[in-house]
N, C-alpha and C positions, 0 to 999 in steps of 0.2 A: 552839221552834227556836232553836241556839243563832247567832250573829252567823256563826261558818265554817261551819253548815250553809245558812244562806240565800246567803254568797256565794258555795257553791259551786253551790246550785239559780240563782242568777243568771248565774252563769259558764257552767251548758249549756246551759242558753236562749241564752243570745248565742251561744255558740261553734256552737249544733247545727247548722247545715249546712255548717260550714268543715271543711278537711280542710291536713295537712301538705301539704308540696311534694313528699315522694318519691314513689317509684312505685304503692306500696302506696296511699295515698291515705289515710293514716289518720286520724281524727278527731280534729282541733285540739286539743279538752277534754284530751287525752292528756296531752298538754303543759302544761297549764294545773295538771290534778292533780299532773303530776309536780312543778310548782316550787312548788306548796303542800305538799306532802309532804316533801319538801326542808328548807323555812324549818322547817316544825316538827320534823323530824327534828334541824337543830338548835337545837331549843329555843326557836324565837320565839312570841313574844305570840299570843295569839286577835286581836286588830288586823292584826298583821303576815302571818298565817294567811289572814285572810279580805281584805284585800290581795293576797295572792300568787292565791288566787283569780279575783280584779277585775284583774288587772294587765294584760290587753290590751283590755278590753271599751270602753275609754274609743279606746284608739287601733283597735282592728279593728273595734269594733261600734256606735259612733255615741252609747256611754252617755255621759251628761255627767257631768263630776266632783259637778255641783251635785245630782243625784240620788244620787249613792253618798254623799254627808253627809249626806245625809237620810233613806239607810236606814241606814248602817252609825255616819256620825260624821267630826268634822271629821281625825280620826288616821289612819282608811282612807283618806279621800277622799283629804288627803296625801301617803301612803304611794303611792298610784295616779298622782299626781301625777308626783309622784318619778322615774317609773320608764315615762311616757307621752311617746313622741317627739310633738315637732309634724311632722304630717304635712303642713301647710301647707309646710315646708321640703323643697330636696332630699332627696334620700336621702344624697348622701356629706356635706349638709352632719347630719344629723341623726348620722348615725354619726363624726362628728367631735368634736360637742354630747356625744355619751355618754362618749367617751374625757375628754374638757375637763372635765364636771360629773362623772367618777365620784368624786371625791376627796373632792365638798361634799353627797353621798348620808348624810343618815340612815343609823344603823346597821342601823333596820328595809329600809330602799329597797335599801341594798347587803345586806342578804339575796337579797332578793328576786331582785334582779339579779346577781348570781351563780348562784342556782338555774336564772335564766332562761336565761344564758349555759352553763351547765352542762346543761343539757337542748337546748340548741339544737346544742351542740358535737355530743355525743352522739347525739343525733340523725342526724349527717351519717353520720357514721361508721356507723351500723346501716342507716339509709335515706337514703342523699345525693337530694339536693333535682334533680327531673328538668330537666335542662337548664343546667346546673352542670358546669362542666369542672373539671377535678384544680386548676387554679391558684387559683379562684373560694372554691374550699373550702377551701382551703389559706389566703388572706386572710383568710376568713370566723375561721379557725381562729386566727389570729394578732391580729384584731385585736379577738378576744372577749377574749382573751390579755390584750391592751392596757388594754381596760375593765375586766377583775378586778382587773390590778396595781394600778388606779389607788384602786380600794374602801375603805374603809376597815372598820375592826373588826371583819374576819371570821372567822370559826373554824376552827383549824388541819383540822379534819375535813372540812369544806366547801372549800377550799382545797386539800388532797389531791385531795379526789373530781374536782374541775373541772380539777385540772393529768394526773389519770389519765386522766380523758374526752378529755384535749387530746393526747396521745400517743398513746394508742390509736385516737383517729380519724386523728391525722395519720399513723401509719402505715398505717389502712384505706385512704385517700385513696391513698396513693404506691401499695399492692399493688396496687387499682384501676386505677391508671395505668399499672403496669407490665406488666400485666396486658394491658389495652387497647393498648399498644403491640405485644404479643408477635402 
C-alpha cells in the first residue's frame, strides 16, 4: 500500500461520521478527497498528497501529529502541522494566525491551503453552510481571499481555479440574497 493510499484509508476512518455544514448534509471525506486531488492535480509530492489527505484529522479528529510521523514521516507530520489551527485558541484569533503565518507556509503547506480554501470557497457557493446569512459568507469569502494572497509559490492554475471559485460563489451568495429579499 502506497504512503497516499494509507492516508487516504486513515482520512475516512476519522472523517466517517462528520458531515459538511450545508443542508444536504454531505460527507466531510468529500472535502478532504477534493483537496488531495487538487495538490496532485498540480503536481505535488506523494508527502504533500498524503498531507492533504491528513490535514484536518489532527484538528477535527483528535490524531496527534506524533502518530502521523510514525506512520507517514517527520515531512507529512509537518506538512499537517503546517496547515492545523490550535483550537485551544479563539476562532477569530485562529483565523487571524492563518492570514499572519500564510506567507511563512511551506511551498507544500500552501498547496494544501489553497486547495483547502478553494474547496471550502466552493463549497458555499454550491451548498452554503445552514445558518449562515449572505454577509457571514460573503467574509468567509474574502477573508479566504486574504489567506491565498498571502501564500506563497503557488501555481498560476490553482490560483485561477480559487479566484474563479471566489466570484462565482460571490455572485451565488448575492443572487441568494437577492432572491431572499424578493
Amino acid at each position: 500500500m502506497t504512503m497516499i493510499d494509507a492516508a487516504r484509508r486513515q482520512a475516512e476512518a476519522a472523517h466517517r461520521d462528520q458531515q459538511r455544514k450545508g443542508a444536504a448534509g454531505a460527507p466531510y471525506i468529500g472535502h478532504v478527497a477534493e483537496v488531495a486531488r487538487l495538490v496532485a492535480a498540480w503536481g505535488a509530492s506523494e508527502p504533500v498528497v498524503a498531507a492533504a489527505w491528513l490535514h484536518d484529522v489532527v484538528e477535527d479528529c483528535g490524531v496527534s501529529l506524533a502518530s502521523l510521523e510514525a506512520a507517514y514521516g517527520a515531512e507529512v507530520a509537518s506538512l499537517v502541522a503546517e496547515v492545523t489551527d490550535d483550537k485551544t485558541l479563539p476562532k477569530a484569533e485562529r483565523k487571524r494566525l492563518q492570514v499572519v503565518n500564510a506567507g511563512h507556509k511551506s511551498v507544500g503547506a500552501a498547496l494544501i491551503k489553497l486547495a483547502d480554501k478553494l474547496s471550502n470557497v466552493a463549497e458555499i457557493g454550491r451548498e452554503p453552510p445552514m445558518h449562515w446569512d449572505e454577509a457571514r459568507m460573503l467574509a468567509y469569502v474574502e477573508w479566504a481571499e486574504t489567506v491565498v494572497a498571502g501564500l506563497p509559490a503557488l501555481p498560476a492554475t490553482g490560483l485561477q481555479q480559487f479566484r474563479e471559485a471566489a466570484a462565482t460563489t460571490r455572485a451565488a451568495i448575492r443572487r441568494r440574497g437577492e432572491a431572499g429579499r424578493d
